[in-house]
N, CA and C atoms of all chains as a GROMACS GRO file, in nm:
protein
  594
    1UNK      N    1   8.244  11.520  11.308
    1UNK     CA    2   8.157  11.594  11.400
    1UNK      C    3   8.138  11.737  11.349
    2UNK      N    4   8.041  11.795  11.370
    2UNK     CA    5   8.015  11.922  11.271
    2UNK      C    6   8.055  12.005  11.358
    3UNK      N    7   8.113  12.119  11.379
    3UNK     CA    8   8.109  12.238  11.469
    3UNK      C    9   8.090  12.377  11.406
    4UNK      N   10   8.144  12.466  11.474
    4UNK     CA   11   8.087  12.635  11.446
    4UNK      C   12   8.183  12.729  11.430
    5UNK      N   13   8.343  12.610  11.438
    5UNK     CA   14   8.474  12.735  11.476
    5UNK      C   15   8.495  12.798  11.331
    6UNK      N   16   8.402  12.811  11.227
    6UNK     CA   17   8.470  12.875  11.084
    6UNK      C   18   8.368  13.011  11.168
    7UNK      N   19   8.256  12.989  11.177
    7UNK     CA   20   8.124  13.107  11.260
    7UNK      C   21   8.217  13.185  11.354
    8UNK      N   22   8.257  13.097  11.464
    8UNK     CA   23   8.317  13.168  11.561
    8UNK      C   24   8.443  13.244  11.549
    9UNK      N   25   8.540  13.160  11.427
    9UNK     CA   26   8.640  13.234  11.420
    9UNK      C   27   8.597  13.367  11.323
   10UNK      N   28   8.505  13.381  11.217
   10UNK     CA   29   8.500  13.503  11.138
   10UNK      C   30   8.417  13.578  11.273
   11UNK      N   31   8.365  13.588  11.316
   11UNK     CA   32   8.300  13.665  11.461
   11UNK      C   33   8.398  13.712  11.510
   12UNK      N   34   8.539  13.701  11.488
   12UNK     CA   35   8.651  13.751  11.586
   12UNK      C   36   8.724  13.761  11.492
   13UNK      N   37   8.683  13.764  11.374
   13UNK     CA   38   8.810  13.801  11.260
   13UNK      C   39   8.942  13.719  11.250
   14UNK      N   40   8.951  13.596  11.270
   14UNK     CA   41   9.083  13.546  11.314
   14UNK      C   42   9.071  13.450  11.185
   15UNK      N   43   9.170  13.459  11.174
   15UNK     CA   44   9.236  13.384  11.049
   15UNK      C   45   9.252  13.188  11.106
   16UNK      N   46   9.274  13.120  11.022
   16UNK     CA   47   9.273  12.995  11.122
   16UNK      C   48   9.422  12.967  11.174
   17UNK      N   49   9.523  13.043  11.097
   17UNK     CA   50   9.683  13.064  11.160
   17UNK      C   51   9.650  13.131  11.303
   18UNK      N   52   9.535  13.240  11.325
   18UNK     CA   53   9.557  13.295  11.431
   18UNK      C   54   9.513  13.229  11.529
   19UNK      N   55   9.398  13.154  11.544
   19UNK     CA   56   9.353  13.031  11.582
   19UNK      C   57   9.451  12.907  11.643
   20UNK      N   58   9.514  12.920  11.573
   20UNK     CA   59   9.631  12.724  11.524
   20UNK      C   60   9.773  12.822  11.660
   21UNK      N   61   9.753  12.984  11.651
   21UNK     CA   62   9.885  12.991  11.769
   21UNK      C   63   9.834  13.009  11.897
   22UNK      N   64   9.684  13.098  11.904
   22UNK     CA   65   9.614  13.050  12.037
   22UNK      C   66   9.641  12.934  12.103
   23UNK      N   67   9.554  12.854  12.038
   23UNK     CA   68   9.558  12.701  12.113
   23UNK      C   69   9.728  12.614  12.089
   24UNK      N   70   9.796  12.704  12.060
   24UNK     CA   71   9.947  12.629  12.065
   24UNK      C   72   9.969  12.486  11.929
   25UNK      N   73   9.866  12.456  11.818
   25UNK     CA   74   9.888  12.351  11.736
   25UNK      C   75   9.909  12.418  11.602
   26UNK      N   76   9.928  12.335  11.470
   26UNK     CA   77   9.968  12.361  11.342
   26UNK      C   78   9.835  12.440  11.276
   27UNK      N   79   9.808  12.527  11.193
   27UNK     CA   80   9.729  12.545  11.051
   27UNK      C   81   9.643  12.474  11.061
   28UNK      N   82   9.711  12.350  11.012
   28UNK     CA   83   9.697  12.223  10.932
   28UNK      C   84   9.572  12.126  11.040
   29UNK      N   85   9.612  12.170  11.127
   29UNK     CA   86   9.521  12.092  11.317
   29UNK      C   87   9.413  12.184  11.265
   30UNK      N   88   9.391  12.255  11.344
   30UNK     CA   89   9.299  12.370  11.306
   30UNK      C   90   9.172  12.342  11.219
   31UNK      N   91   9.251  12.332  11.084
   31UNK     CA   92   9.190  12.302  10.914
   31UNK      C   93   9.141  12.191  10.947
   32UNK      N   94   9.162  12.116  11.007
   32UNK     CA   95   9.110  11.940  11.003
   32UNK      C   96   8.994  11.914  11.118
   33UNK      N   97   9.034  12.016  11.230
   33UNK     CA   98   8.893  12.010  11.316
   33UNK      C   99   8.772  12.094  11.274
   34UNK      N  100   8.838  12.171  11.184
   34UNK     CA  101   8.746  12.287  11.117
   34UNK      C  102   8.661  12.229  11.039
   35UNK      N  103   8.710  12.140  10.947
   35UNK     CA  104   8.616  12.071  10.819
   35UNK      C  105   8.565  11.948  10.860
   36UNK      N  106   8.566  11.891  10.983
   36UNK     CA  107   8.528  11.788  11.084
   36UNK      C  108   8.607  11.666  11.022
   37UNK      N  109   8.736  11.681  10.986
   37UNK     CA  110   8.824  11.556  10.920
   37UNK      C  111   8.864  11.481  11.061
   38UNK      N  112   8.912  11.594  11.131
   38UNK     CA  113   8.965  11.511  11.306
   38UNK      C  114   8.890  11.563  11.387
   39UNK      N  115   8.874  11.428  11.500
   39UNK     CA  116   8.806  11.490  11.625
   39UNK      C  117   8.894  11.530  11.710
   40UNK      N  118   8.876  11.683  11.786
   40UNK     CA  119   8.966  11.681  11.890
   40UNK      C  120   8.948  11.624  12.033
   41UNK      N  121   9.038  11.592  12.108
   41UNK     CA  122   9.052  11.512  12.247
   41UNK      C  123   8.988  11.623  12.328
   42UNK      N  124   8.925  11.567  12.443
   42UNK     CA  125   8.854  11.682  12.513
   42UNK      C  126   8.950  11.770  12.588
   43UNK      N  127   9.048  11.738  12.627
   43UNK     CA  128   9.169  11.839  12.672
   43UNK      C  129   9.190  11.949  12.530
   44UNK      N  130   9.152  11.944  12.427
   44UNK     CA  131   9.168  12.028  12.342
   44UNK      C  132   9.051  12.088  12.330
   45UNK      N  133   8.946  12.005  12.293
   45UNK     CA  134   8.827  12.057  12.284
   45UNK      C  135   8.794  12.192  12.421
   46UNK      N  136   8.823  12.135  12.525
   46UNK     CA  137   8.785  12.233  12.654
   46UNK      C  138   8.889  12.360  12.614
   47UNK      N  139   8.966  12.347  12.546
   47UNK     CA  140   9.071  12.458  12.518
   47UNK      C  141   9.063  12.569  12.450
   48UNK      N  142   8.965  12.499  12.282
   48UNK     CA  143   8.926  12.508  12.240
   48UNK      C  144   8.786  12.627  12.305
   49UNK      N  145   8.700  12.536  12.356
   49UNK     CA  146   8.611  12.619  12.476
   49UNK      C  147   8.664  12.743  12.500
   50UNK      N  148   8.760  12.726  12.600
   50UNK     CA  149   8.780  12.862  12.629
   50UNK      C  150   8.868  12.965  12.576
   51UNK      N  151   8.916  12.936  12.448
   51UNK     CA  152   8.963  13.054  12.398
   51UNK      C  153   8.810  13.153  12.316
   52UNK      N  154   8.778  13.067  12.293
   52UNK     CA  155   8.647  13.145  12.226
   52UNK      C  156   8.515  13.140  12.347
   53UNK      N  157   8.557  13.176  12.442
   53UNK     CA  158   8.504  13.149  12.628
   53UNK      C  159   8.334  13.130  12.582
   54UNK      N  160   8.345  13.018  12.569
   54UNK     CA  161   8.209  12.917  12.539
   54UNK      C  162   8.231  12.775  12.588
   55UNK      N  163   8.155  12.700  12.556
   55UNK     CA  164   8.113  12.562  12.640
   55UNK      C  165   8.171  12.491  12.520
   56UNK      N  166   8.174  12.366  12.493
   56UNK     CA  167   8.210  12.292  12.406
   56UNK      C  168   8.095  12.216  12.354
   57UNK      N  169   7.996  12.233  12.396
   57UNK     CA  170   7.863  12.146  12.285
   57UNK      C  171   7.819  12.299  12.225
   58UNK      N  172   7.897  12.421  12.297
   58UNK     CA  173   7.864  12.529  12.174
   58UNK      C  174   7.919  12.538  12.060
   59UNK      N  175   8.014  12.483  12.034
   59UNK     CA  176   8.109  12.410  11.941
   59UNK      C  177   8.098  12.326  11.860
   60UNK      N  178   8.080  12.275  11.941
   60UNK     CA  179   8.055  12.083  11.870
   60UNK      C  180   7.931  12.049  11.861
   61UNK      N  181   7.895  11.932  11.773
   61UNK     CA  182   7.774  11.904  11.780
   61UNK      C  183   7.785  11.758  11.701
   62UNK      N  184   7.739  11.657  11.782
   62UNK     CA  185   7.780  11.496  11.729
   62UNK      C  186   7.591  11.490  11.614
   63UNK      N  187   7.528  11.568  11.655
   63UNK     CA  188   7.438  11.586  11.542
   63UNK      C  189   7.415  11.581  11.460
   64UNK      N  190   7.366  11.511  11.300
   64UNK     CA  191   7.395  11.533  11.164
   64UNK      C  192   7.287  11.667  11.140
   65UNK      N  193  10.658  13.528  10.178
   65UNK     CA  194  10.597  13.415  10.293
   65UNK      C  195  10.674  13.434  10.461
   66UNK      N  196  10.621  13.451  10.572
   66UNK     CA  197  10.658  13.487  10.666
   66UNK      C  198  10.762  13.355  10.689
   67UNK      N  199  10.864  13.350  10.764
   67UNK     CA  200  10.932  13.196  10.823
   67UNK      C  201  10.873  13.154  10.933
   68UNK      N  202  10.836  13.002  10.889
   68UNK     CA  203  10.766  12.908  10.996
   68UNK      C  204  10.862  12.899  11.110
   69UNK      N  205  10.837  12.907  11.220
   69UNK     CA  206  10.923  12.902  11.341
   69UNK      C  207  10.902  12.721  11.365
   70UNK      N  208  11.005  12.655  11.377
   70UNK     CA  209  11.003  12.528  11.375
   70UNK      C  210  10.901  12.509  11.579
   71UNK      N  211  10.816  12.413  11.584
   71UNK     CA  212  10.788  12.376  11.750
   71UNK      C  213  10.896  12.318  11.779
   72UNK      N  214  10.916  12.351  11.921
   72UNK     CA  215  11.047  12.271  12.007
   72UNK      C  216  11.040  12.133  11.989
   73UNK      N  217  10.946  12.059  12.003
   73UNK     CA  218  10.983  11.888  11.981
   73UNK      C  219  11.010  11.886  11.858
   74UNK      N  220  11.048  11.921  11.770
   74UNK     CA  221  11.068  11.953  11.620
   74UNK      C  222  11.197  11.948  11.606
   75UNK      N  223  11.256  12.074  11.687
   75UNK     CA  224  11.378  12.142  11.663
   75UNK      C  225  11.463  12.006  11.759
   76UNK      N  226  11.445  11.987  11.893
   76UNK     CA  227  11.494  11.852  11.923
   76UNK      C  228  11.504  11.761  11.896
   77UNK      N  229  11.379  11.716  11.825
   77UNK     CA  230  11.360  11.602  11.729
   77UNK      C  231  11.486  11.584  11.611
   78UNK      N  232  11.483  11.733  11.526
   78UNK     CA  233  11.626  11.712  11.433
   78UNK      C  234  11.744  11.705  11.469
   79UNK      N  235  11.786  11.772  11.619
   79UNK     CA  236  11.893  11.792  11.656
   79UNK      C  237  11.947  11.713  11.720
   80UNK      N  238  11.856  11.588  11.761
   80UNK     CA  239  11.886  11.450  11.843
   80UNK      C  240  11.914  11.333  11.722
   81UNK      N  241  11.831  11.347  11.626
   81UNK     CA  242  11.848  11.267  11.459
   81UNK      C  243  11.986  11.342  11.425
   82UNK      N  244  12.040  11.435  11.397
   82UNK     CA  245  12.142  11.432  11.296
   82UNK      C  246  12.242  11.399  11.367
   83UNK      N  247  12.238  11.421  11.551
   83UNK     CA  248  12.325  11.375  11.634
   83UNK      C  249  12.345  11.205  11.596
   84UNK      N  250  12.242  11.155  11.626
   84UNK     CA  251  12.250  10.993  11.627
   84UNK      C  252  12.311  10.974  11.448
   85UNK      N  253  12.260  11.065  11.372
   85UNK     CA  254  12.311  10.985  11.225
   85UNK      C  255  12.483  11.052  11.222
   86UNK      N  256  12.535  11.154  11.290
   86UNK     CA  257  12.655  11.167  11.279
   86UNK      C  258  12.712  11.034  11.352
   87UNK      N  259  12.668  11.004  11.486
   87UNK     CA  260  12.772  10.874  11.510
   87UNK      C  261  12.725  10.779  11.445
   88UNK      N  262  12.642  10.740  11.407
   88UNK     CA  263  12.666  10.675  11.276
   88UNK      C  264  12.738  10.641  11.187
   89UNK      N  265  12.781  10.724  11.117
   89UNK     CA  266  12.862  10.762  11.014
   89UNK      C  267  13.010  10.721  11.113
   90UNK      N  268  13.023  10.784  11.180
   90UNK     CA  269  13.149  10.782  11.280
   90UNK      C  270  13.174  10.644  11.309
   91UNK      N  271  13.062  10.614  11.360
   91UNK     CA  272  13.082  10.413  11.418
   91UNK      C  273  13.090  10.294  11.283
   92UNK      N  274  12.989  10.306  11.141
   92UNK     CA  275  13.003  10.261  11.084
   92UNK      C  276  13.147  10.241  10.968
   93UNK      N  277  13.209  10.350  10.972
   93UNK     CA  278  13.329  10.384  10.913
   93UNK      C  279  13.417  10.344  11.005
   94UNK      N  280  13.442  10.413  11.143
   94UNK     CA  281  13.545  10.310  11.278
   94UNK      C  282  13.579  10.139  11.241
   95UNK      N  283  13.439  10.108  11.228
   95UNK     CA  284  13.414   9.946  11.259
   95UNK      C  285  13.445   9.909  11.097
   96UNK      N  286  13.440   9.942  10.955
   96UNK     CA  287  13.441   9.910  10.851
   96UNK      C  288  13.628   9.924  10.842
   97UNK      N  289  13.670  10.040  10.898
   97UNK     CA  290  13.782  10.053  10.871
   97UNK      C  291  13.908   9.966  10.973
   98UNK      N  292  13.871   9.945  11.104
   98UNK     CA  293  13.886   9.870  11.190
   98UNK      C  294  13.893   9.719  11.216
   99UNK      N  295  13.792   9.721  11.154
   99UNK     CA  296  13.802   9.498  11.123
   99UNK      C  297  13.931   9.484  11.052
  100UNK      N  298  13.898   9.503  10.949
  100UNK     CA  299  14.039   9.410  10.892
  100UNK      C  300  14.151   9.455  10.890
  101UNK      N  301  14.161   9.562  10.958
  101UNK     CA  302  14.308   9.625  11.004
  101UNK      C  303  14.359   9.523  11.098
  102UNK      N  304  14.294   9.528  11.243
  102UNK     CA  305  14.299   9.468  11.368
  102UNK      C  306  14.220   9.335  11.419
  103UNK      N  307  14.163   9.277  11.340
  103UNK     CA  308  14.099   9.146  11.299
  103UNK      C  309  14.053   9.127  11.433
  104UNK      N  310  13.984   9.189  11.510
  104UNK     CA  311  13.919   9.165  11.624
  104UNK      C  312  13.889   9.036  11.687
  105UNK      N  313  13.905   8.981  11.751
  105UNK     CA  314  13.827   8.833  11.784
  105UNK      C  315  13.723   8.856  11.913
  106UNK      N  316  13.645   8.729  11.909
  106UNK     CA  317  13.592   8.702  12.048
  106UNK      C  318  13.480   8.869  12.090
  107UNK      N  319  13.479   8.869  12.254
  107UNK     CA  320  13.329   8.948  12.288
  107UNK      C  321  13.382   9.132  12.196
  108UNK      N  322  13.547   9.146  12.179
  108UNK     CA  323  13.555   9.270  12.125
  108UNK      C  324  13.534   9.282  11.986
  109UNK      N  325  13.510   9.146  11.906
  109UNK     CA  326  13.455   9.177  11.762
  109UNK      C  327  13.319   9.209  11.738
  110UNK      N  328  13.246   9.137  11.856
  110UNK     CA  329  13.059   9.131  11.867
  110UNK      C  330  13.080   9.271  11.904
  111UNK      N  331  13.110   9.323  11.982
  111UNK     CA  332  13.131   9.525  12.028
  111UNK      C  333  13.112   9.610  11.912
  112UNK      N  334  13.254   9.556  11.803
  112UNK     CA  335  13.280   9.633  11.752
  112UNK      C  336  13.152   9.616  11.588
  113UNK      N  337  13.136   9.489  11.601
  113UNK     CA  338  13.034   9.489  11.488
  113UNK      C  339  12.903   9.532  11.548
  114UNK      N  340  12.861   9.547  11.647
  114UNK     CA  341  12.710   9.578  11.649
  114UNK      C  342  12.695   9.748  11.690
  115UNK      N  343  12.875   9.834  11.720
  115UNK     CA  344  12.883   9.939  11.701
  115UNK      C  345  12.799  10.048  11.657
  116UNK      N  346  12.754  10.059  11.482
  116UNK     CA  347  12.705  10.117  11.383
  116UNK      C  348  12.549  10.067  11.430
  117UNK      N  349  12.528   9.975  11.500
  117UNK     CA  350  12.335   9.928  11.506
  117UNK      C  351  12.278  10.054  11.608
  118UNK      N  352  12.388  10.047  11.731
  118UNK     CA  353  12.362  10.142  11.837
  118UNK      C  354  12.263  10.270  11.803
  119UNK      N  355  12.377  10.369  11.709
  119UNK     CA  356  12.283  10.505  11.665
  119UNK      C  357  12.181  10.494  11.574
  120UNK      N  358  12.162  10.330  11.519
  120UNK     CA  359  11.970  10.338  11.448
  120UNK      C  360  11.933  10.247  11.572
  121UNK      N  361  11.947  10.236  11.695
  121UNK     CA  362  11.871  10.210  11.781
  121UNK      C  363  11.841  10.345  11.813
  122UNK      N  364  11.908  10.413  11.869
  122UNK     CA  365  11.908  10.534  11.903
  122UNK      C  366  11.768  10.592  11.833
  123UNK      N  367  11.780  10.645  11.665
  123UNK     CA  368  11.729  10.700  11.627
  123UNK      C  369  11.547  10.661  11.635
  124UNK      N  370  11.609  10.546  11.649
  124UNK     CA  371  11.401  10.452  11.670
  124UNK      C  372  11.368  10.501  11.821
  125UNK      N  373  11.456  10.539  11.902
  125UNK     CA  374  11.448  10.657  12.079
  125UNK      C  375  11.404  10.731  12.038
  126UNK      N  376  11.501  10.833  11.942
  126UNK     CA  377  11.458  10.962  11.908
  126UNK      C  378  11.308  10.966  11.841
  127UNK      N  379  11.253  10.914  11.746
  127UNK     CA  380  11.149  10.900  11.678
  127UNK      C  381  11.034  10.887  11.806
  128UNK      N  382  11.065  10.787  11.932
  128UNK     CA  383  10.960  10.730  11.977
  128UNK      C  384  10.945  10.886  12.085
  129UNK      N  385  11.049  10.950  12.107
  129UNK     CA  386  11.073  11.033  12.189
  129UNK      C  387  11.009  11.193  12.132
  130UNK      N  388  10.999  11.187  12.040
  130UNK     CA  389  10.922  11.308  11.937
  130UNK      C  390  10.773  11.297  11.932
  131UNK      N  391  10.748  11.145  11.961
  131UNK     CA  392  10.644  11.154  11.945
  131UNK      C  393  10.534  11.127  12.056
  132UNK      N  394  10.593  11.175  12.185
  132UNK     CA  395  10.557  11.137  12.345
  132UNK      C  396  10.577  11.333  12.308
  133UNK      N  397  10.682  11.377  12.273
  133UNK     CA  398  10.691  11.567  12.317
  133UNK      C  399  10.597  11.683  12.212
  134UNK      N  400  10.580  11.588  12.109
  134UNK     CA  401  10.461  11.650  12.004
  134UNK      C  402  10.345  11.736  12.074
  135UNK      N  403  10.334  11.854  12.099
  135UNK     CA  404  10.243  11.873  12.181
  135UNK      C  405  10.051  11.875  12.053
  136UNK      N  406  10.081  11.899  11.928
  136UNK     CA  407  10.021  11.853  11.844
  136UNK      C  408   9.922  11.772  11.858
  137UNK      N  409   9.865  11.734  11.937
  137UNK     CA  410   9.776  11.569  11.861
  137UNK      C  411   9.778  11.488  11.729
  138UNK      N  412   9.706  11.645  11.633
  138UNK     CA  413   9.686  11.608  11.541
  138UNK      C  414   9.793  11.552  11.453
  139UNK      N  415   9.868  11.582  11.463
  139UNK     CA  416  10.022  11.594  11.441
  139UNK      C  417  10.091  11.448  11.487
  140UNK      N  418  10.064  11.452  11.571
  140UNK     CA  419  10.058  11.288  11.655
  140UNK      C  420  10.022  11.189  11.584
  141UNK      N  421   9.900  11.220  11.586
  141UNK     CA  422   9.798  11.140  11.538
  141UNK      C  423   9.894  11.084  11.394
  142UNK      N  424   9.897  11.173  11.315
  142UNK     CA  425   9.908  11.177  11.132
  142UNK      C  426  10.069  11.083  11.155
  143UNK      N  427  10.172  11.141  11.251
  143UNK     CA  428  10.263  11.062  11.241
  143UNK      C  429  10.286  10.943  11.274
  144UNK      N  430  10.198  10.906  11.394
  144UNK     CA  431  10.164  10.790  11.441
  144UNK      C  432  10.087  10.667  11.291
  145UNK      N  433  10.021  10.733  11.214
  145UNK     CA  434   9.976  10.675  11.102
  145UNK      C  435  10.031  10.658  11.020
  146UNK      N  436  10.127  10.719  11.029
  146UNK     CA  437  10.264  10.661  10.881
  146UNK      C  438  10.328  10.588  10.946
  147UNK      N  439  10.381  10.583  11.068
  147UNK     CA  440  10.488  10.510  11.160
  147UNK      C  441  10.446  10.355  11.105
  148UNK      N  442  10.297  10.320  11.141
  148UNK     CA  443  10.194  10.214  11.140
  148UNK      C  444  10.227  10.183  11.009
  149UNK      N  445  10.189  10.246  10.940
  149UNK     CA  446  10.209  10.214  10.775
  149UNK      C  447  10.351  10.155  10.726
  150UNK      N  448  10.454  10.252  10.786
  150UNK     CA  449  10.579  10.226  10.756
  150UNK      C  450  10.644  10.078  10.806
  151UNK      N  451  10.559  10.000  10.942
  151UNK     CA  452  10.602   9.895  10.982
  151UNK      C  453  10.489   9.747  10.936
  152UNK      N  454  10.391   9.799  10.881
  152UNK     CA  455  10.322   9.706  10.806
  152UNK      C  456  10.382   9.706  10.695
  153UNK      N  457  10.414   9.794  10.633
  153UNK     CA  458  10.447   9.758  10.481
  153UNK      C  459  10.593   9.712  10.491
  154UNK      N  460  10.694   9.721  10.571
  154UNK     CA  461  10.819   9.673  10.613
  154UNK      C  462  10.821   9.493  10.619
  155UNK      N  463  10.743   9.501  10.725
  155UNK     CA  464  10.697   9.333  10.777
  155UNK      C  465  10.660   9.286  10.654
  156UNK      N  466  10.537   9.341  10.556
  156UNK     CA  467  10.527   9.269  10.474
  156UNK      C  468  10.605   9.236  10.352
  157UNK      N  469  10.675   9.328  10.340
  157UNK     CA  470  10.756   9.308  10.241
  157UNK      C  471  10.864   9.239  10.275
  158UNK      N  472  10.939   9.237  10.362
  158UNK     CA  473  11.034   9.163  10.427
  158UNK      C  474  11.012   9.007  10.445
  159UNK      N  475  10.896   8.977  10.486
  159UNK     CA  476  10.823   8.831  10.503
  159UNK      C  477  10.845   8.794  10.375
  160UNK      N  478  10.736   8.816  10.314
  160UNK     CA  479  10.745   8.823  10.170
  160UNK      C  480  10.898   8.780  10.098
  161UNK      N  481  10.949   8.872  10.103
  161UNK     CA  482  11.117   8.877  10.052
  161UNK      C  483  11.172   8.729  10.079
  162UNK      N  484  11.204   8.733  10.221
  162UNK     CA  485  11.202   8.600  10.316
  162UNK      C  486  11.184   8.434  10.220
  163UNK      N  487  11.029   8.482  10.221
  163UNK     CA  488  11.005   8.338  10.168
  163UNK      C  489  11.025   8.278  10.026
  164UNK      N  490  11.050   8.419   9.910
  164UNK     CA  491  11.136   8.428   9.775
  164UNK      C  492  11.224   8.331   9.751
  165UNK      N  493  11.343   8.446   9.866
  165UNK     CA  494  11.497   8.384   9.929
  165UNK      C  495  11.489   8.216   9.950
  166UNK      N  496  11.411   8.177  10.023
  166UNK     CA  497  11.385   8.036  10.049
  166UNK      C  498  11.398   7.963   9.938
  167UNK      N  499  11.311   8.010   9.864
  167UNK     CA  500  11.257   7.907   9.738
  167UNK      C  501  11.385   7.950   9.634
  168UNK      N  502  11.486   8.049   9.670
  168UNK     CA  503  11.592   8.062   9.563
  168UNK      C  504  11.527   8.126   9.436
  169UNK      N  505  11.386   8.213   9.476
  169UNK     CA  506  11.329   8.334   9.346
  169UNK      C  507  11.431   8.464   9.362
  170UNK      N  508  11.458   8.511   9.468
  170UNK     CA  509  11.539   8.624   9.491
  170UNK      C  510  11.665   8.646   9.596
  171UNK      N  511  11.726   8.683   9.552
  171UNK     CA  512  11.876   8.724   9.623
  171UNK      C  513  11.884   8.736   9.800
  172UNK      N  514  11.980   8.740   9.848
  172UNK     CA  515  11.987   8.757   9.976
  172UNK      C  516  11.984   8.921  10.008
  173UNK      N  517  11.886   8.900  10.155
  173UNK     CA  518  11.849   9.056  10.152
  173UNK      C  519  11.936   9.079  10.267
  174UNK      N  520  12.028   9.160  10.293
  174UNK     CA  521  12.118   9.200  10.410
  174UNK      C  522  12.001   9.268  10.502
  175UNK      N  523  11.997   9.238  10.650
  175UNK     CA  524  11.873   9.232  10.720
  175UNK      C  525  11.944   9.418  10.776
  176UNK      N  526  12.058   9.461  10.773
  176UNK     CA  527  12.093   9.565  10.832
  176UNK      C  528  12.004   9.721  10.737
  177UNK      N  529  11.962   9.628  10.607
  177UNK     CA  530  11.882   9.737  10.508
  177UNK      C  531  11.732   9.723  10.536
  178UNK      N  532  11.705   9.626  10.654
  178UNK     CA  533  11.561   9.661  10.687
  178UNK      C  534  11.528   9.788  10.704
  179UNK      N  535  11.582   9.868  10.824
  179UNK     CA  536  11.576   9.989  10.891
  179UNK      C  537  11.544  10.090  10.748
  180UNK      N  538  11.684  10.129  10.652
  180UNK     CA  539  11.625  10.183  10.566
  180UNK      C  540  11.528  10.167  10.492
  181UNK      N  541  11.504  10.038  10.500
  181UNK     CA  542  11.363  10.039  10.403
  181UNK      C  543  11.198  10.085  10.482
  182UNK      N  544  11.267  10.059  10.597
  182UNK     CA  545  11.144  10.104  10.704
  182UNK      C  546  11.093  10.275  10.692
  183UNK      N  547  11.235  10.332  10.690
  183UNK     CA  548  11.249  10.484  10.663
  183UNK      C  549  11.173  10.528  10.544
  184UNK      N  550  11.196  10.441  10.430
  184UNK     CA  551  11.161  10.499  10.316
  184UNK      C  552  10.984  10.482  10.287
  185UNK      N  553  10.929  10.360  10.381
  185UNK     CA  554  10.812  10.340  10.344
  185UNK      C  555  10.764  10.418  10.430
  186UNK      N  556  10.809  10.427  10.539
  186UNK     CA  557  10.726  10.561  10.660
  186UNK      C  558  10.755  10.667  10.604
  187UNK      N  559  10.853  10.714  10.505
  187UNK     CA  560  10.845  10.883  10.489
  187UNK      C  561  10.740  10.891  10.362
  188UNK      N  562  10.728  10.759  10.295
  188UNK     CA  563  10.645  10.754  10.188
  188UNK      C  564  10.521  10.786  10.273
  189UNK      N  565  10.442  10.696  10.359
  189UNK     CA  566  10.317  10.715  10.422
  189UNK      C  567  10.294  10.787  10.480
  190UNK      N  568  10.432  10.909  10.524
  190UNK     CA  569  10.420  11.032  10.574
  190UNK      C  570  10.345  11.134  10.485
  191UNK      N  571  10.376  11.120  10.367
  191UNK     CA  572  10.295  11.182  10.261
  191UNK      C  573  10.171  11.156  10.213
  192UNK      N  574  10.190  11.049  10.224
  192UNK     CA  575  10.028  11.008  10.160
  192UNK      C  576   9.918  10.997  10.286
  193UNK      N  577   9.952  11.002  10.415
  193UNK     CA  578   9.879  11.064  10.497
  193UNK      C  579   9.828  11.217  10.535
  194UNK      N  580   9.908  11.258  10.492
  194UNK     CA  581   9.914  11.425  10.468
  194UNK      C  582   9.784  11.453  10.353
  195UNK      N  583   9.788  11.343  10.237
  195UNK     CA  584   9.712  11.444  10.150
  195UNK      C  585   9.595  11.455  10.153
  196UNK      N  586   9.549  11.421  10.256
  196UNK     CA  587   9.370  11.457  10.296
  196UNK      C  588   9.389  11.565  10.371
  197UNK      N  589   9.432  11.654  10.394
  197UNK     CA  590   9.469  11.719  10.517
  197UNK      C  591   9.525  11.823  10.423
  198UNK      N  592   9.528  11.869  10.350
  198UNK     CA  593   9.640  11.998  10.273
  198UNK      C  594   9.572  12.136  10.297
   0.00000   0.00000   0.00000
């Protein structure tokens, strides 16, 4: 699934470690929803949402 | 390099494993050293031999129990995929083995070395699940 968190995170300067302790998961989590390797569960995704206090199809996008 | 702070299902996770592999060690040595001292008979020999199985029951708790407190997903997820791996490639090789033994191609496999072999193919697929992901 393609998303925008590399956009959103340089918009806030955050590293993806700084990212991965926000939302409470690994680097490695992070890196994998980042490069669309994993999808996250919508309890993450909404989490996701609101640390960067946006919607989650602002995020995501099942779109090619 | 800063030090990784281990996550709590992590740190429990090891500290419930080295627990279960110390009695281990403790029960398997008891019961090895114990039989033929005191030649056990009857329901206290079945006790004392299935002793040492207890803490790798245990440890298949602990494992299943790490991976219910993982707050991770992803993490979940990746271990949940070696677990899978580690008990397909177990079964199959074991089957396999099995039907060798039958035909008198290969030796008798002591069934108590399943478990380790289970270990070794899940920590193997622990890795090779990882390497898309680095």
């Amino acid at each position: 699934m393609k998303n925008e968190l590399r956009v959103l995170r340089a918009q806030r300067n955050w590293s993806q470690a700084d990212l991965a302790e926000r939302l409470g998961i690994s680097r490695q989590s992070v890196n994998a929803i980042e490069t669309g390797k994993y999808d996250p569960s919508l309890p993450l995704a909404f989490k996701l949402a609101r640390v960067f206090d946006t919607t989650i199809e602002a995020i995501f996008s099942d779109q090619p | 390099m800063p030090q990784k702070k281990l996550a709590p299902a992590i740190r429990r996770y090891i500290l419930r494993f080295f627990t279960a592999m110390t009695l281990y060690v403790i029960f398997l040595v008891g019961a090895v050293w114990a039989f033929p001292r005191y030649h056990p008979t009857g329901l206290l020999a079945y006790l004392l031999a299935i002793l040492p199985a207890l803490p790798i029951m245990a440890v298949i708790g602990v494992v299943a129990l790490y991976v219910t407190e993982e707050q991770d997903e992803f993490q979940r997820a990746l271990l949940v995929r070696a677990l899978l791996w580690g008990i397909g490639l177990t079964l199959a090789a074991t089957t396999a083995w099995g039907f060798l033994e039958v035909f008198s191609l290969a030796p008798h496999l002591d069934l108590y070395l399943v478990f380790p072999l289970f270990c070794v193919l899940a920590g193997a697929a622990n890795g090779i699940v990882r390497l898309n992901y680095k």
